[in-house]
C-alpha positions in Angstrom: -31.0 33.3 24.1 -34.0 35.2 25.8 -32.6 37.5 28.5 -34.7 39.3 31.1 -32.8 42.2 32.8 -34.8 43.5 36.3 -34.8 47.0 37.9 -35.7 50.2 36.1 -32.5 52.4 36.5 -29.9 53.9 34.5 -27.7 50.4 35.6 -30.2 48.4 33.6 -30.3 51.2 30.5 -26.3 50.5 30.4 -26.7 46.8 30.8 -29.5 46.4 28.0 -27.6 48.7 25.8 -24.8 46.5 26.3 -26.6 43.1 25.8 -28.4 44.0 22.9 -25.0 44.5 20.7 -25.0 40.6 21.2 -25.1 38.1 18.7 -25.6 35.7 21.0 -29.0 37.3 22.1 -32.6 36.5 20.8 -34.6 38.6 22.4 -34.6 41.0 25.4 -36.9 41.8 28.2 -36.8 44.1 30.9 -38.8 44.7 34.0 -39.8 47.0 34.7 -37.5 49.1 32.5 -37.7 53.0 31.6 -38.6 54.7 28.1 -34.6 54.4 27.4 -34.8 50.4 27.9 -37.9 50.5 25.8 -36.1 51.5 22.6 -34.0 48.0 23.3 -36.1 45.1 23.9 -39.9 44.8 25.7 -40.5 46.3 28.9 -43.0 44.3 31.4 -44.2 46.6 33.9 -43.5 44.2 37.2 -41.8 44.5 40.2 -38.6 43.0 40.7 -39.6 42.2 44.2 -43.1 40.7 42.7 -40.8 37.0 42.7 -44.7 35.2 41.4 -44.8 37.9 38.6 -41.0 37.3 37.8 -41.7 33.7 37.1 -44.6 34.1 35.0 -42.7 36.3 32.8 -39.8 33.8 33.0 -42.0 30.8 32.2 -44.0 32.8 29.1 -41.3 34.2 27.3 -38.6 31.2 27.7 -36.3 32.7 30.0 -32.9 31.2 29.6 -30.7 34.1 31.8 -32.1 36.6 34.5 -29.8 39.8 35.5 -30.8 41.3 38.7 -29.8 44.9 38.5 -30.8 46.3 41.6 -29.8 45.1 45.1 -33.8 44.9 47.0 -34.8 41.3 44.9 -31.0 40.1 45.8 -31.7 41.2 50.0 -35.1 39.4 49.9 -33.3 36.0 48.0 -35.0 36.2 44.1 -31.6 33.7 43.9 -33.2 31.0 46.3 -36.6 31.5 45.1 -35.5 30.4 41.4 -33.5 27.8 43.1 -35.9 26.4 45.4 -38.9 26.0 42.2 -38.5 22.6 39.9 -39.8 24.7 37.2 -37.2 27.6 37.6 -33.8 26.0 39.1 -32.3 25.5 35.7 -32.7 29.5 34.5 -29.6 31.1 35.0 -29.7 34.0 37.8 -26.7 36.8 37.5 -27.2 38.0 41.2 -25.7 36.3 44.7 -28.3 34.4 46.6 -29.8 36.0 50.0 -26.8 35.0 52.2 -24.3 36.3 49.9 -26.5 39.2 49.4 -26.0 40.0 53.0 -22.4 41.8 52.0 -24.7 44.7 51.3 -27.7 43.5 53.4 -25.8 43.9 56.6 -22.9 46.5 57.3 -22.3 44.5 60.2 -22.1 41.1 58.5 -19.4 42.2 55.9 -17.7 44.0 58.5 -17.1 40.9 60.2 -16.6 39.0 56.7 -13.8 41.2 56.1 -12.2 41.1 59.5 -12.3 36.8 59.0 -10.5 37.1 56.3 -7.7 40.1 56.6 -9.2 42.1 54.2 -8.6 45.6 54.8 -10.9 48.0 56.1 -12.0 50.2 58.8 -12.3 49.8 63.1 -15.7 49.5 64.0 -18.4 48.3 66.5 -22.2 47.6 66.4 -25.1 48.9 68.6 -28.7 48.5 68.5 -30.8 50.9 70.4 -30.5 48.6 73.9 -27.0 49.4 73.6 -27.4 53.2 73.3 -25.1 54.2 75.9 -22.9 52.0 74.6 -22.3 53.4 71.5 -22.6 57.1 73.3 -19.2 56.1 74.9 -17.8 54.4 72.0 -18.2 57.8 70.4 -16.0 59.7 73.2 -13.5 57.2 72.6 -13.0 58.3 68.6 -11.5 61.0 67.2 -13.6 63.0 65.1 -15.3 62.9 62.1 -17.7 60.4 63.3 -18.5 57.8 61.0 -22.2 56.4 61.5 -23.7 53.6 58.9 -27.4 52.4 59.3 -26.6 48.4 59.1 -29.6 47.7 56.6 -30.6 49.1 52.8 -31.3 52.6 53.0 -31.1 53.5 49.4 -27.0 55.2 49.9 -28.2 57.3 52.1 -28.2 55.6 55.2 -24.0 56.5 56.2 -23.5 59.9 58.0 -20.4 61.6 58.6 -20.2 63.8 61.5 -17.7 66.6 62.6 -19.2 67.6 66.3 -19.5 64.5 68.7 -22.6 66.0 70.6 -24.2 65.8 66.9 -23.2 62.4 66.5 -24.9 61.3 69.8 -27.6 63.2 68.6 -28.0 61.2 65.0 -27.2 57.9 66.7 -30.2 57.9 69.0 -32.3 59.4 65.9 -31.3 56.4 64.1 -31.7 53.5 66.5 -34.1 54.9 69.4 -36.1 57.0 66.7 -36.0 54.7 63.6 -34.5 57.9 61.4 -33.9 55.4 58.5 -36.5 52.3 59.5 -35.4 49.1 60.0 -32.4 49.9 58.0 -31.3 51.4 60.8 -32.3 48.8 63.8 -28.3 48.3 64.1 -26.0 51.3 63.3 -22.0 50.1 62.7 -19.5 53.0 64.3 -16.3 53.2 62.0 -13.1 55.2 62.8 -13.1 57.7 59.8 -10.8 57.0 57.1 -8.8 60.0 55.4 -8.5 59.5 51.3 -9.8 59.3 48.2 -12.7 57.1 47.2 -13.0 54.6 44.1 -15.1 52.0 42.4 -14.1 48.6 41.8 -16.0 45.9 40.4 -16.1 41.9 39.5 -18.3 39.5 37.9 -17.7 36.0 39.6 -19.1 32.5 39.4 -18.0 32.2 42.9 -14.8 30.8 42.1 -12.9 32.7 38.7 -13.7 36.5 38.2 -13.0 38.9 35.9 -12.2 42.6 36.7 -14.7 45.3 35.1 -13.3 49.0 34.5 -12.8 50.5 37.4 -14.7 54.0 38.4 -14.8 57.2 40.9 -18.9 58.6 41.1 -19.9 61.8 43.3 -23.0 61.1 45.7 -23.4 64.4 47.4 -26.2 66.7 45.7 -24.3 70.0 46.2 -20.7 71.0 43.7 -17.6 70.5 45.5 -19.3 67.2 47.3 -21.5 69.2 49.9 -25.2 68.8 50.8 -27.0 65.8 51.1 -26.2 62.3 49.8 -27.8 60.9 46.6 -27.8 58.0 44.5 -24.9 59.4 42.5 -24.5 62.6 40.4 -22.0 61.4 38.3 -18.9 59.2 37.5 -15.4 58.6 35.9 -13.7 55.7 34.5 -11.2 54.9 34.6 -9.5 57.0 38.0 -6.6 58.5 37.3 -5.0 58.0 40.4 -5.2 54.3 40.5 -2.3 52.6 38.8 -1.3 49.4 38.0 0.8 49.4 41.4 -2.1 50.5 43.5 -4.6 48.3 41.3 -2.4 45.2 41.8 -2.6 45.8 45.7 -6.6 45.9 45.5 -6.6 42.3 43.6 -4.1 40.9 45.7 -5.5 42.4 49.3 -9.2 43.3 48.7 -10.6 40.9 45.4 -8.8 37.6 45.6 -9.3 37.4 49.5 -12.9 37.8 49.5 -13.7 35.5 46.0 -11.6 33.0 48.4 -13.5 34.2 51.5 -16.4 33.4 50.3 -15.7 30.1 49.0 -13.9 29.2 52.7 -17.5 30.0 54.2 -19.2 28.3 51.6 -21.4 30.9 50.5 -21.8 30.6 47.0 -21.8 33.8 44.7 -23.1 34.2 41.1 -22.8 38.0 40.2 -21.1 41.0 40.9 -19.1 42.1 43.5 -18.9 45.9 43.7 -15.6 47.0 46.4 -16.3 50.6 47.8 -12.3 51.0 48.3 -11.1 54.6 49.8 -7.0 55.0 49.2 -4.9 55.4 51.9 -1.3 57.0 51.9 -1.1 54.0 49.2 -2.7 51.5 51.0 -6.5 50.3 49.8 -9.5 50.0 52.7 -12.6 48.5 52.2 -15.6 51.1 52.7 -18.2 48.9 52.0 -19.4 46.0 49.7 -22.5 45.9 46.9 -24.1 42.5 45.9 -24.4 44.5 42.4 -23.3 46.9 39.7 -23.1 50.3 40.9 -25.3 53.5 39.5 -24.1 55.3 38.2 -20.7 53.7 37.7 -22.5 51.1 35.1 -22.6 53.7 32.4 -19.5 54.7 32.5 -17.9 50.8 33.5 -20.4 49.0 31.0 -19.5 51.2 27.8 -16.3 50.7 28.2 -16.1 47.1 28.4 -15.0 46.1 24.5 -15.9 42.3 25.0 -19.7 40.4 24.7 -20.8 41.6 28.0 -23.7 38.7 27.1 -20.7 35.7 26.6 -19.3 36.5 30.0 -23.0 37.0 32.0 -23.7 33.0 29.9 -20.4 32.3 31.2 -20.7 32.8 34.7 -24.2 31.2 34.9 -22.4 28.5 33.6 -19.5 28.4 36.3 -17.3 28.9 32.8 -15.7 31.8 33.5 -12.1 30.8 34.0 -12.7 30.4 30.1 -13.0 34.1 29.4 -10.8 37.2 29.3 -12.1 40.5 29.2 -11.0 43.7 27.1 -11.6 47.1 27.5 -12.3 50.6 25.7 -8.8 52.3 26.2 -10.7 55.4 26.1 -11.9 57.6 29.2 -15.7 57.4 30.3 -18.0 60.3 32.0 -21.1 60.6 33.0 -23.4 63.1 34.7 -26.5 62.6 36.5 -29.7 65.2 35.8 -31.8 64.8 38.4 -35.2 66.2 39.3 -35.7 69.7 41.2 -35.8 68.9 45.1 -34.5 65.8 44.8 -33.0 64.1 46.9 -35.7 65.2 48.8 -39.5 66.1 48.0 -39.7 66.0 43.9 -42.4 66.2 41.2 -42.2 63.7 38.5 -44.3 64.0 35.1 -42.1 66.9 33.7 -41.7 66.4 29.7 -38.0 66.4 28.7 -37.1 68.2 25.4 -34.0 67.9 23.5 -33.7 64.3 23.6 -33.0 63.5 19.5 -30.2 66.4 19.4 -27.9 64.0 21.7 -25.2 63.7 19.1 -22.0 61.6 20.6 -22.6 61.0 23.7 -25.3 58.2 25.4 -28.1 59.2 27.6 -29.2 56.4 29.6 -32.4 56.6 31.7 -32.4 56.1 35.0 -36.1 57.2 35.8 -38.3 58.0 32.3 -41.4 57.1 31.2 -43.8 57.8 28.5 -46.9 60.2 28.6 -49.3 61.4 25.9 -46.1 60.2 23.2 -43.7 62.6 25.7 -40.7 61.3 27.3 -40.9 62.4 31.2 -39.6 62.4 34.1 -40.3 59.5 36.5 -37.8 59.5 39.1 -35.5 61.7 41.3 -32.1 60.7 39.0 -33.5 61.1 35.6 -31.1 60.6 32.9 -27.2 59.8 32.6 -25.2 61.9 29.8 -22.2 59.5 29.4 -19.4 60.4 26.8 -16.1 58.9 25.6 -12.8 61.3 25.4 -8.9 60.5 25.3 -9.0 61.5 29.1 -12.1 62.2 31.6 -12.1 66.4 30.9 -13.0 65.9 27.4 -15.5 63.2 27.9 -16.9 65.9 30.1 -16.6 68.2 27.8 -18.9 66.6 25.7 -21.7 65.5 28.3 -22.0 68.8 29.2 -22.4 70.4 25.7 -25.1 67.3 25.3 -26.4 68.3 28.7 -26.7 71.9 27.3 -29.3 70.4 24.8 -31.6 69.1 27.4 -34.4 70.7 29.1 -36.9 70.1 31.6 -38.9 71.6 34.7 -36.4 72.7 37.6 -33.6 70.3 35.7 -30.4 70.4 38.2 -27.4 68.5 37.7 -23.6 69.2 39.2 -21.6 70.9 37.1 -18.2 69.8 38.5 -18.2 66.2 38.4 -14.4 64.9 38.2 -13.5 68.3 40.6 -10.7 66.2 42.9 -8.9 64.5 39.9 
């Protein structure tokens, strides 16, 4: 089978590292891709988002199964547009169309998803910037921290949280009166704040069975000791240590099965991922949020740990065969940790050449934003590359990204060195 993974992250490094241990694949193709995806199958320098491009590429190459990686193509429906075109319908897409997509699309939409169907999660309203006031005197009404989510994409970094109320005012008329994060931020949701610890959880579905992936805990703050400003991720664990079978049993039976049977009840039909932002408690799961897709960078730490042919149950779910399948896992502990590029996640210079790369031993480095200059690897992107190791529990799996991390080098290189510091 021809497979054609899109999105240019460390994600779809772990995925294409994954799928290409397949028997069951032919060849693999991935657009755009980074100089890690490279060493795996053909890159095609396209834009997800470029749906023509996607179908040409589709059409040439004999297609069979498409993975969307990242969440932009899902928003803008890449699902329907396959759908709706005679020459295109029958290629399998692993990605929920544009309604479904809306779980992530719209804060305010899964908010009221969840609240249909009794899955946990916190109080909230929505206000737009006519409704200013409005959400000025919902704010008086909470206690703080204030809890303030731009309703659109804003690449994670769209949710702040907010100890003085006056500040809080202040940020919610940046966002809606003063378009802080774009249209992303047209409708901002107002949460109560939840007190806990956060986690990861993750299915693929056919929009009726799913199977449970690994789940994983990731750090989005730039700063140790989560401080600064919010990222795309600096890191992750898999699995969490503080999530037993008890409190994992109570996310399948409270969070999972309801919104799989949610979203059949609405009939919206879902052929993907579901990624469950879930905070803990006391010992009670809440739902933070919802993705349409595999987390970053949860995947390389989620992904390498899944023992089974990752490629069998993506065929399978196109298929709407995965009540067929089980799913095994590494017993083993997963880490990674994100290096990312000096300023980022602001202002950042990309082009800087990374040395070190062939002394990796035992560990993985998966790019998330590389590309190839003059014959050098650089650096292409604010998160650059993802040092993910194996160990019998989550400190020595760090252990040994960071002795593989102390082999790498490039220009203004900065990456946390406390990942895993609240388990």
């Amino acid at each position: 089978m021809n497979v054609l993974i899109l999105g240019s992250g460390g994600r779809e490094h772990a995925m294409a590292w994954k799928i290409a241990q397949s028997d069951l694949l032919t060849q693999l193709f991935i657009a755009p891709g980074n100089e890690g995806t490279d060493q795996l199958g053909v890159n095609i320098k396209i834009q997800p988002t470029d749906f023509e491009s996607v179908k040409e590429v589709v059409l040439e190459h004999e297609i069979e199964l498409v993975v969307v990686g990242p969440e932009d193509p899902l928003v803008k429906g890449i699902h329907d547009f396959f759908l709706n075109d005679s020459e295109l319908k029958n290629v399998a897409v692993i990605g929920p169309q544009k309604l479904a997509a809306q779980l992530e699309g719209s804060k305010e939409f899964a908010k009221e998803f969840m609240v249909r169907h009794n899955i946990p999660t916190a109080a909230y309203k929505s206000f737009t910037k006519n409704s200013l006031d409005e959400g000025f005197h919902f704010l008086e009404t909470l206690n703080p921290p204030f809890v303030l989510k731009a309703d659109g994409l804003a690449q994670g970094k769209g949710v702040l949280i907010l100890n003085d109320l006056q500040e809080a005012k202040d940020e919610l008329k940046e966002m809606l009166a003063n378009e802080k994060f774009g249209a992303a931020s047209s409708k901002v949701v107002i949460e109560e704040f939840l007190d806990g610890i956060e986690l990861s959880c993750f299915v693929l579905t056919d929009g009726r069975s799913y199977v449970n992936f690994p789940n994983a805990k990731d750090y989005k703050r730039i700063g140790e000791g989560d401080k600064g400003l919010n990222t795309g991720g600096m890191g992750a664990v898999s699995p969490v240590p503080f999530a037993d079978e008890v409190f994992m049993k109570k996310i399948e039976e409270q969070v999972i099965k309801p919104t799989v049977d949610g979203l059949q009840k609405d009939h919206i039909p879902y052929k993907g991922f579901i990624f469950f932002g879930i905070i803990k408690v006391g010992d009670e799961p809440k739902v933070i949020e919802y993705n349409c897709r595999m987390g970053d960078p949860e995947s390389e730490v989620v992904i390498p740990r899944i023992k089974s042919d990752f490629l069998e149950l993506l065929i399978a779910a196109g298929k709407n065969e995965l009540h067929t399948k089980t799913i095994e896992f590494v017993n083993e502990s997963a880490c990674t940790v994100m290096l990312v590029s000096g300023g980022y996640p602001e202002a950042y210079e990309k082009g800087k050449v990374i040395y070190g790369l062939d002394k990796v031993e035992g560990s993985i480095a998966f790019h998330a934003g590389t590309t190839n200059k003059n014959n050098d690897v650089v650096t292409n992107g604010g998160r650059v590359l993802a040092m993910t190791s194996f160990g019998a529990d989550f400190k020595q799996a760090l252990k040994k990204s960071y002795q593989n991390i102390d082999k790498i080098c490039f220009d203004k290189m900065n990456f946390r060195k406390d990942i895993g510091f609240d388990l």
